[in-house]
C-alpha positions in Angstrom: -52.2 98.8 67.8 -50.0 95.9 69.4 -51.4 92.5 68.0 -52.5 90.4 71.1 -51.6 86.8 71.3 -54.2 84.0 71.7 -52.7 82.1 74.4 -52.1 78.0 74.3 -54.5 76.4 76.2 -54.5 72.3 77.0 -56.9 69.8 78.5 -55.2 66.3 79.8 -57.8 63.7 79.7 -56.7 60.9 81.6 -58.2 57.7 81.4 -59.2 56.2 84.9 -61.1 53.4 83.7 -60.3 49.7 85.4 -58.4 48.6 82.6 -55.7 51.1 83.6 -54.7 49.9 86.0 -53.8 46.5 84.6 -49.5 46.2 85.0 -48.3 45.6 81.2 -46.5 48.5 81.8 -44.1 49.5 84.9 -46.5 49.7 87.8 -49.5 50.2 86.2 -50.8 52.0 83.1 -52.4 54.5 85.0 -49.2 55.4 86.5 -47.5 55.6 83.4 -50.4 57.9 82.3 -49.7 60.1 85.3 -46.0 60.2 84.4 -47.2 61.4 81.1 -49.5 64.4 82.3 -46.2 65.3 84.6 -44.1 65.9 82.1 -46.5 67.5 79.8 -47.0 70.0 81.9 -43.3 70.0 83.2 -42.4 71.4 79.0 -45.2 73.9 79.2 -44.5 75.9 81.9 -46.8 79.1 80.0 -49.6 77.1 78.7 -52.9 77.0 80.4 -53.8 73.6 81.0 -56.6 71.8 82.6 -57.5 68.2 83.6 -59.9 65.8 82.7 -60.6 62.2 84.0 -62.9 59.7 82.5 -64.2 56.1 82.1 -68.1 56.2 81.2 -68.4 60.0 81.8 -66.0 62.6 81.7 -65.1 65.1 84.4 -63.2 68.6 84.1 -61.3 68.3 88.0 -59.2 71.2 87.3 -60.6 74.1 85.0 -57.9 75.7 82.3 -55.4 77.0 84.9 -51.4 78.3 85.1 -51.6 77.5 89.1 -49.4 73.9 87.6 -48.9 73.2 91.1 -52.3 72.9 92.2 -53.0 71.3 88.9 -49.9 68.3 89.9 -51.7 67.9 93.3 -55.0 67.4 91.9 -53.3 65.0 88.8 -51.4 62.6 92.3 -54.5 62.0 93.9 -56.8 60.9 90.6 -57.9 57.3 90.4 -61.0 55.2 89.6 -63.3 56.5 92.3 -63.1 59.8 90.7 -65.5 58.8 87.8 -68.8 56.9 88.8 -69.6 55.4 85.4 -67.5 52.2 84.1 -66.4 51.8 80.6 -64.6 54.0 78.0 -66.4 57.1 76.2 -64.2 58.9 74.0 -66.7 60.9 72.6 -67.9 62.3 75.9 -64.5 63.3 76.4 -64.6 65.4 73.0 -68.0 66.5 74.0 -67.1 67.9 77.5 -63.6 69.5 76.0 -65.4 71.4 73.4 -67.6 72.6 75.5 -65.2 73.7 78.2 -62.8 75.3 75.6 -66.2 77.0 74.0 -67.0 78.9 77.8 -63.1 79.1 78.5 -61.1 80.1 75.6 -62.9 80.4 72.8 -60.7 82.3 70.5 -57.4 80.3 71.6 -55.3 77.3 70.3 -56.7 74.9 72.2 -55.5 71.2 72.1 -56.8 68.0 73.8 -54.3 65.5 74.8 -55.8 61.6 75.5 -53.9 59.5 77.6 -55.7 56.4 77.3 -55.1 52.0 76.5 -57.6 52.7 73.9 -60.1 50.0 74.8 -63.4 52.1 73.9 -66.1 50.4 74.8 -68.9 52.9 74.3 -69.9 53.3 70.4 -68.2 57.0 70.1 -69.7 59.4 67.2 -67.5 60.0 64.4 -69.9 63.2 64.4 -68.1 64.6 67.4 -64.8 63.8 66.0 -65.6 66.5 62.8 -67.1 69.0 65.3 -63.8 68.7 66.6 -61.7 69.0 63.7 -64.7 72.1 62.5 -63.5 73.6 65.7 -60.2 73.4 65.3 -59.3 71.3 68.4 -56.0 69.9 68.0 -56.5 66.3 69.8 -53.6 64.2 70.2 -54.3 60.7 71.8 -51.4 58.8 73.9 -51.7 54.7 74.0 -50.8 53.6 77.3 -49.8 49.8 77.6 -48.7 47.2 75.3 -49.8 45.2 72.6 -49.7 41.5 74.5 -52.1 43.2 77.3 -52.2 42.0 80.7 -54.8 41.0 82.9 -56.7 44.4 85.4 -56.3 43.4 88.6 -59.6 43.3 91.0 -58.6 43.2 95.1 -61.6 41.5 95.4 -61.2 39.3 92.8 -60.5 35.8 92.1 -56.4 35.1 91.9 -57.0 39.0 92.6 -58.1 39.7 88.9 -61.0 40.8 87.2 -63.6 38.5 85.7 -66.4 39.6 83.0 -70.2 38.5 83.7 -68.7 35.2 82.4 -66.6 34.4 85.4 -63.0 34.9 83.3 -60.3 36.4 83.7 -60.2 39.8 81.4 -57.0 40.5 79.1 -56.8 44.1 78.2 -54.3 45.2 75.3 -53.5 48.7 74.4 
C-alpha cells in the first residue's frame, strides 16, 4: 500500500484594522502586509492556502485553495471595508482558523500565518492559544511596522489623522 501524503495547508490572516494603515513603514503597513502574503504564496507554489482578513471579527475571503491566482486577486483588492467590526481580535482569528482547518483539512499540516502591528485590543484567550497548540496548528505571527510607530491616518480627520474619543492624535507602534 502506497503511504499517502497529508498535504500542507496555509491560512494568511491579514490584519485590516485602521492602525495598518498608519506609514511607519514604506507606504503603509498594510501594504507591506500585502507584500508579505505575495511572496508567501510566491515560495509555495504546492501548498493549499487560504486567506483571512480581520480587525474585530475575522473573515475566511478565500477558502483553502491551489487557484494562487484567484487567491492574489482577492489578497489586491482587501482593505478596511472588508471587516465591519473595529479593533484587533487575535483570538477570533485562532477561533475561525481552527475551525476552518477542522471542516477543511483535518488530518493535514496546517499552519496559520499572522501578519499583523500587534496592537490587540480585544482581551484574547490564552485558552484558544492551547487549543491551538492541542491541535497542532503551527501559527507563526509577522510584526508589521516599527517600534517608534507613526500616527493612522483618517481622510476625514483633523491634519488628516485619527483622533481617539479624546480628540488626539493616535500613535500606533508595532
Amino acid at each position: 500500500t502506497a503511504a499517502v501524503a497529508n498535504g500542507r495547508n496555509l491560512i494568511i490572516a491579514i490584519d485590516v484594522s485602521r492602525s495598518m494603515e498608519t506609514a511607519d513603514v514604506t507606504p503603509s503597513r498594510l501594504e507591506e502586509a500585502r507584500s508579505a502574503a505575495y511572496e508567501l504564496i510566491d515560495a509555495l507554489p504546492t501548498d493549499k492556502i487560504g486567506l483571512m482578513v480581520f480587525s474585530g471579527e475575522a473573515d475566511l475571503v478565500v477558502p483553502l485553495t491551489y487557484d494562487h491566482v484567484a487567491l492574489k486577486e482577492t489578497l489586491q483588492n482587501i482593505n478596511r471595508e472588508w471587516v465591519a467590526t473595529g479593533g484587533t481580535n487575535f483570538g477570533r482569528v485562532l477561533q475561525r482558523a481552527m475551525q476552518d482547518f477542522e471542516r477543511s483539512a483535518p488530518d493535514g499540516t496546517n499552519a496559520l500565518v499572522i501578519l499583523s502591528d500587534g496592537e490587540d485590543t480585544m482581551d484574547t484567550s490564552a485558552t484558544l492559544a492551547k487549543e491551538a497548540r492541542e491541535k497542532k496548528l503551527l501559527v507563526i505571527t509577522v510584526g508589521i511596522g516599527t517600534a517608534a510607530g507613526g500616527a493612522i491616518p483618517d481622510p476625514n480627520g483633523e491634519n488628516g489623522l485619527w483622533q481617539n474619543a479624546e480628540g488626539k492624535h493616535v500613535i500606533s507602534k508595532l
